[in-house]
C-alpha positions as CSV (number, residue, x, y, z in Angstrom):
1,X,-15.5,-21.7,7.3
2,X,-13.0,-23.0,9.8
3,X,-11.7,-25.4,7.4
4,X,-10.1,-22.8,5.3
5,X,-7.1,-21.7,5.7
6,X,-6.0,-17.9,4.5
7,X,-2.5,-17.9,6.3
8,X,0.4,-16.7,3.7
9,X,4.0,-16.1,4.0
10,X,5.0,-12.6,2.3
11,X,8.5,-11.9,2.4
12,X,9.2,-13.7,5.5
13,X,6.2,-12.1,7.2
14,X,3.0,-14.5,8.6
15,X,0.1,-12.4,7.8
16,X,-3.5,-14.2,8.8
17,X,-5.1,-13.0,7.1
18,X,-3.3,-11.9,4.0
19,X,-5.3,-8.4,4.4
20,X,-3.2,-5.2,5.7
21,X,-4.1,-1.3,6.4
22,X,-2.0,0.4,3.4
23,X,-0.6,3.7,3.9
24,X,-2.4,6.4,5.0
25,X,-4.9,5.3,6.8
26,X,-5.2,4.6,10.5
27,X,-1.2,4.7,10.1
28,X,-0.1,7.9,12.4
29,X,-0.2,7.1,15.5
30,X,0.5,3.2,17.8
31,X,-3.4,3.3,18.9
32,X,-4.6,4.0,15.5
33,X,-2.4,1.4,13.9
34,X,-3.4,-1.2,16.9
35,X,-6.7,-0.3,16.1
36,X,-6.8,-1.5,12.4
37,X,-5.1,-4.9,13.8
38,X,-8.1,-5.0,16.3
39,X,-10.0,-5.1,13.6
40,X,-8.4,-7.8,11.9
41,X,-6.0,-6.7,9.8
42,X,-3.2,-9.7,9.6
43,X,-0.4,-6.6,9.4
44,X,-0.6,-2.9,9.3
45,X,1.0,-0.3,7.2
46,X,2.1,3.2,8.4
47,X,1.7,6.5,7.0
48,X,4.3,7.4,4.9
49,X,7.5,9.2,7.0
50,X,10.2,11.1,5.8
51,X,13.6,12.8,8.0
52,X,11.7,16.1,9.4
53,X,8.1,17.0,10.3
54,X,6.4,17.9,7.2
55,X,3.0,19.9,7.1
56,X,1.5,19.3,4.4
57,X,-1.1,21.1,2.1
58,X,-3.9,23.4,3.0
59,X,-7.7,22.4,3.3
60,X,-9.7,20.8,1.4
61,X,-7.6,17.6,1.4
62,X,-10.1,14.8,0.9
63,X,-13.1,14.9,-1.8
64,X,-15.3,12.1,-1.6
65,X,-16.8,11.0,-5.3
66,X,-20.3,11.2,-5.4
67,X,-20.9,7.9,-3.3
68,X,-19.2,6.0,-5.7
69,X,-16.7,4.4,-3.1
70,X,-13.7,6.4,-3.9
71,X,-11.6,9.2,-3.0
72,X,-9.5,12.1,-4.1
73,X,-6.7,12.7,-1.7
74,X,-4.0,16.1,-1.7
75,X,-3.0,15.6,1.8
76,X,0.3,16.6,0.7
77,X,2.0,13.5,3.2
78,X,1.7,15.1,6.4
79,X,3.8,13.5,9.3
80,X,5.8,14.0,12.6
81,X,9.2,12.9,11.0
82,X,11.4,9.8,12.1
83,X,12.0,10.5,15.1
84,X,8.7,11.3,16.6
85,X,7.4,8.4,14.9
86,X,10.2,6.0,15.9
87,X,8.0,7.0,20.0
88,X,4.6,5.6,18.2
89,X,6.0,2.2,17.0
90,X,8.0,1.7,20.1
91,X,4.8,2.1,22.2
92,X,2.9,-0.6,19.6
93,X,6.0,-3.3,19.1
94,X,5.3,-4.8,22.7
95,X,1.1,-4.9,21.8
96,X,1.0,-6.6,19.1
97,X,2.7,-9.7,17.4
98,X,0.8,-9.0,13.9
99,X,3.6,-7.8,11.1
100,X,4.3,-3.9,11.1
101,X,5.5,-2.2,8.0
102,X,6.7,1.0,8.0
103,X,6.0,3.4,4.9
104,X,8.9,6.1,4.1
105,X,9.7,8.6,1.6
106,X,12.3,11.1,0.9
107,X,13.9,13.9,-2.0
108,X,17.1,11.6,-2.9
109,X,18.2,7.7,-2.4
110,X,20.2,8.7,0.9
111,X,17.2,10.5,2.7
112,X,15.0,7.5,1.9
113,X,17.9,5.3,3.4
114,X,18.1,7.3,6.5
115,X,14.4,7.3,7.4
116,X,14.6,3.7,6.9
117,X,17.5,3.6,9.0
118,X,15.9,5.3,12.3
119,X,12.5,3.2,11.3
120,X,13.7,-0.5,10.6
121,X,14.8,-1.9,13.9
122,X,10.9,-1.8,14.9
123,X,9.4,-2.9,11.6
124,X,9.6,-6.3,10.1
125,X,9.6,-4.6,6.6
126,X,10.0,-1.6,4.9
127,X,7.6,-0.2,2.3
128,X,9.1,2.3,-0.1
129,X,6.3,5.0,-0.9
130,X,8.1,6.0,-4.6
131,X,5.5,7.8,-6.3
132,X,3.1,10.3,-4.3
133,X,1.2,12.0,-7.1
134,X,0.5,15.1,-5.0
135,X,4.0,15.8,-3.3
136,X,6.5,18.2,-5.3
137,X,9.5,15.8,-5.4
138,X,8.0,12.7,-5.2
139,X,5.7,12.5,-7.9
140,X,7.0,11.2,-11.4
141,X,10.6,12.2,-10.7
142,X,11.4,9.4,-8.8
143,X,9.0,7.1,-9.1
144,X,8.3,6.9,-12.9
145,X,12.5,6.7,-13.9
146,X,13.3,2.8,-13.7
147,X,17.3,4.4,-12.9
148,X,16.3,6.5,-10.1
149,X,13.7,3.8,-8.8
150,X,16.4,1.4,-8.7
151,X,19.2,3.8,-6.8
152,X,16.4,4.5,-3.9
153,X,15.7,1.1,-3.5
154,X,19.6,-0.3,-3.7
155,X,20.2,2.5,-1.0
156,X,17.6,1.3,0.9
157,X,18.2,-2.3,1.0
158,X,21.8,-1.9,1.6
159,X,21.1,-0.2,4.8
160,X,18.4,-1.8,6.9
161,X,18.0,-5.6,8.0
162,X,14.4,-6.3,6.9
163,X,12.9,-7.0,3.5
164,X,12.1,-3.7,1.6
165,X,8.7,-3.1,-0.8
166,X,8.7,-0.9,-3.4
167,X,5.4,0.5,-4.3
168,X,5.0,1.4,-7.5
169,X,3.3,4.1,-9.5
170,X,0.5,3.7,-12.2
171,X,1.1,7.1,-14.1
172,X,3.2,5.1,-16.5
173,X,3.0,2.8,-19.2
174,X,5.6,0.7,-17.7
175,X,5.1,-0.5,-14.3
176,X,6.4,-4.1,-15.2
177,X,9.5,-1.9,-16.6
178,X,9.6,-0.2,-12.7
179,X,9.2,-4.0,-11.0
180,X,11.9,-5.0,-12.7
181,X,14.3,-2.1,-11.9
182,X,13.2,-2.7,-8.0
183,X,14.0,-6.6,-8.3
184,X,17.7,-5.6,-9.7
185,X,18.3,-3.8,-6.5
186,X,17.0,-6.1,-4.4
187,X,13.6,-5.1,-3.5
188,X,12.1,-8.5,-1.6
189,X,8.6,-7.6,-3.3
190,X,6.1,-4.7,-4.8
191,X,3.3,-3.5,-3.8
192,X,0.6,-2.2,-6.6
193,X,-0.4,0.7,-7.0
194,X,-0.4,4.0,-5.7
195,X,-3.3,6.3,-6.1
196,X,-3.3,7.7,-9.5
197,X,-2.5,11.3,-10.2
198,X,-6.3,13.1,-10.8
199,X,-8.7,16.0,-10.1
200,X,-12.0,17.6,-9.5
201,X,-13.9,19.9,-9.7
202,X,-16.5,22.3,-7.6
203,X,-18.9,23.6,-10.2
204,X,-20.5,25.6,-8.2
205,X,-17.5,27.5,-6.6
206,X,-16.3,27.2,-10.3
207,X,-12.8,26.3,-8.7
208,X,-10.5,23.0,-8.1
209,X,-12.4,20.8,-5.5
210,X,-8.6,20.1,-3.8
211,X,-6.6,22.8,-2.3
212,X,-3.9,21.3,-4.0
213,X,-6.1,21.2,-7.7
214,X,-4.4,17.4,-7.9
215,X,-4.8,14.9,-6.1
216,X,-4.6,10.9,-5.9
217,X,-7.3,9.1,-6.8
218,X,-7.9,5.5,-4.5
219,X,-11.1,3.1,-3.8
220,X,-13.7,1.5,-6.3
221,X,-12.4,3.5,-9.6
222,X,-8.8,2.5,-9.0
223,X,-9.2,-0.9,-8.5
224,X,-9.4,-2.0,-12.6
225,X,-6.3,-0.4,-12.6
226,X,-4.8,-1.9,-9.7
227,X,-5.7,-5.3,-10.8
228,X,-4.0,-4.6,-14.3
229,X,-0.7,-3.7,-12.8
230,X,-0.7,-6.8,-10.2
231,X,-1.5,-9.0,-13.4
232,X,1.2,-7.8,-15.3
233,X,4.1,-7.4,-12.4
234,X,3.3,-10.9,-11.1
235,X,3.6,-12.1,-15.0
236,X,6.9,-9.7,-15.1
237,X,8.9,-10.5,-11.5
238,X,9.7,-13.3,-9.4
239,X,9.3,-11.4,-6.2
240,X,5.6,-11.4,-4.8
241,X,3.3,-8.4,-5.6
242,X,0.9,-7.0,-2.7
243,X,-2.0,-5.4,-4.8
244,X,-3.6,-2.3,-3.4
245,X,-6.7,0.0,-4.8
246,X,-10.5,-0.3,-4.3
247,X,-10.5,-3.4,-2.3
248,X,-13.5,-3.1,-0.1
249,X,-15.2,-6.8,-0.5
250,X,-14.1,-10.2,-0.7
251,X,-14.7,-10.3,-4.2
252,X,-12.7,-7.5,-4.9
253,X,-9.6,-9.1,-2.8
254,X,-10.1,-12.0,-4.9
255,X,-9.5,-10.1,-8.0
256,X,-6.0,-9.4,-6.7
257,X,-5.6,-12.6,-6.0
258,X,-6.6,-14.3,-8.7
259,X,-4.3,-11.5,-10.8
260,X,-1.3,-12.6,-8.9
261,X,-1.4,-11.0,-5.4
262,X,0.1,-13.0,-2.6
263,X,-1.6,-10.0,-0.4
264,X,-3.8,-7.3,-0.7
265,X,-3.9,-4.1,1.4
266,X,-6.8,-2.1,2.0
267,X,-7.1,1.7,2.8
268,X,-10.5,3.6,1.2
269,X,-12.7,1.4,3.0
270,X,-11.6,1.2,6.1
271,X,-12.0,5.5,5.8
272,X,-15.1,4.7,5.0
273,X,-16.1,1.8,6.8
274,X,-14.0,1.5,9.8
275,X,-11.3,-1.7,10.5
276,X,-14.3,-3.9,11.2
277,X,-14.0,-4.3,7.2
278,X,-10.8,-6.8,7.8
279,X,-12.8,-8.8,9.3
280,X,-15.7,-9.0,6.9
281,X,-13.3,-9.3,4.3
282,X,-12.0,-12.2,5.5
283,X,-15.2,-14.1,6.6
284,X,-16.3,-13.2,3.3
285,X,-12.9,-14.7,1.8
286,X,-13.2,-17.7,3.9
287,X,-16.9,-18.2,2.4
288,X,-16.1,-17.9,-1.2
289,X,-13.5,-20.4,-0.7
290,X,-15.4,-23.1,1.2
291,X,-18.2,-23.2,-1.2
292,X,-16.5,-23.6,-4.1
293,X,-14.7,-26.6,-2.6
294,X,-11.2,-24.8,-1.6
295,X,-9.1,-25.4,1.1
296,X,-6.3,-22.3,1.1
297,X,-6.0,-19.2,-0.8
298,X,-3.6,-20.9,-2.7
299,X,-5.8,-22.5,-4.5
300,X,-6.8,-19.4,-6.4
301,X,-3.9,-17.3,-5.9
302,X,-2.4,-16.6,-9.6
303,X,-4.5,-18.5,-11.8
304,X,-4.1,-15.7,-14.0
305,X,-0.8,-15.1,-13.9
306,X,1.1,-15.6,-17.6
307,X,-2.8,-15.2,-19.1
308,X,-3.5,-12.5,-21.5
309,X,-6.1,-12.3,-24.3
């Protein structure tokens, strides 16, 4: 397996391998985030951070499905604020040379541009967080509107130095429609999808299973969807796609990558599993590869892309 090579540029960023913690995850603290890179993440992504501390919602928060490898999240994006969390990344800058993205979110295009702002100078990219499904504010008011997607992202990337993400939403029948509002202004690449707005239920206690009632759905039942999107933004966009949603194997990575991801990010499973899946992951890549007579990733990357039946 050492003959394969996994390496892959995104947006100016090395990532070896092309594998990263996605939001919320592992992503609150500089040990935690260290720890996914230990693991073998080729780049981390923090939680999502807005201007101020934010609590979040109330107990219960997480559900897990019935074994079934995925999750229902309301935590209602808890976090210290920008500042507090500018201390975390400054203390895991020096202790790692692996790519760090910081998530952020905000109510309006200038409070996403001043998170950004206080956040960029220790992050070599920024990934936008547009479309929380279980956040008043941040739910389909912002991140299902192509005009107000593109204002929060031209804010954005007129204010920081590094390339900025956009992830995207898959509430909508559009997401190619929300790519290509992101591309217009200026958005270095997307990152699909977001958990996807759903709920449970507690038959027993005859009430919501979430706190919240909603929540977003991630892991094995969102990854169809997640695949979908990639296929259609990569076909849609000339900025690369990072797909996110249920990948927890190599063959499920591959999916992505096939689709049209140039990187995948990975978040239920490590809950789950812990950041030795990075690692297994990429062995697991690196094996595929070899023994069907590949060299790189890129030999597979996109093959679907343009394809639809």
């Amino acid at each position: 397996m050492g003959t394969v090579d996994l390496a892959t540029t995104l947006c100016g960023m090395r990532l070896d391998p092309p594998i990263l913690l996605a939001s919320g995850v592992l992503g609150e603290t500089g040990p935690s985030l260290l720890s996914a890179i230990e693991g073998g993440a080729g780049g981390v992504v923090t939680k999502s951070i807005c201007l101020l501390p934010r609590e979040g919602h109330p107990n219960p928060t997480v559900v897990e499905l019935d074994g079934s490898g995925s999750l229902l999240n309301a935590m209602g994006l808890p976090n210290p604020g920008a500042n507090a969390f500018a201390e975390e990344l400054a203390w895991l800058r020096p202790r790692t040379e692996r790519p760090v993205v910081v998530s952020v979110f905000g109510g309006s295009p200038e409070e996403y541009a001043e998170v950004a702002s206080r956040l960029s100078g220790w992050a070599d990219a920024v990934e936008l967080n547009l479309s929380c499904p279980h956040a008043k504010g941040l739910g389909a008011e912002i991140g299902s509107d192509p005009a107000v997607l593109e204002q929060v992202v031209r804010a954005v990337v007129r204010t920081v130095k590094v390339p900025v993400l956009a992830k995207l939403t898959p509430g909508t029948h559009d997401v190619p429609g929300l790519a290509r509002a992101a591309e217009r202004a200026g958005a270095a690449g997307i990152v699909a999808v977001n958990t996807l707005r759903a709920m449970a239920v507690d038959v027993e206690m005859r009430a919501p299973a979430l706190a919240n009632t909603y929540g977003g759905l991630s892991g094995a039942a969102l990854r169809p969807v997640g695949v979908r999107c990639v296929h259609e933004v990569a076909s849609s966009v000339g900025i690369p796609v990072v797909g996110v949603g249920g990948v927890a194997t190599p063959t499920d990575a591959l999916e992505y990558f096939m689709a049209g991801a140039t990187a995948v990010e990975v978040g239920t499973a490590v809950w789950q599993g812990g950041p030795q899946v990075f690692r297994s992951i990429a062995d697991g890549l690196r094996g595929w590869l070899e023994a069907h007579g590949h060299s790189s990733l890129g030999d597979v990357r996109g093959v679907l892309v343009g394809a639809r039946r």
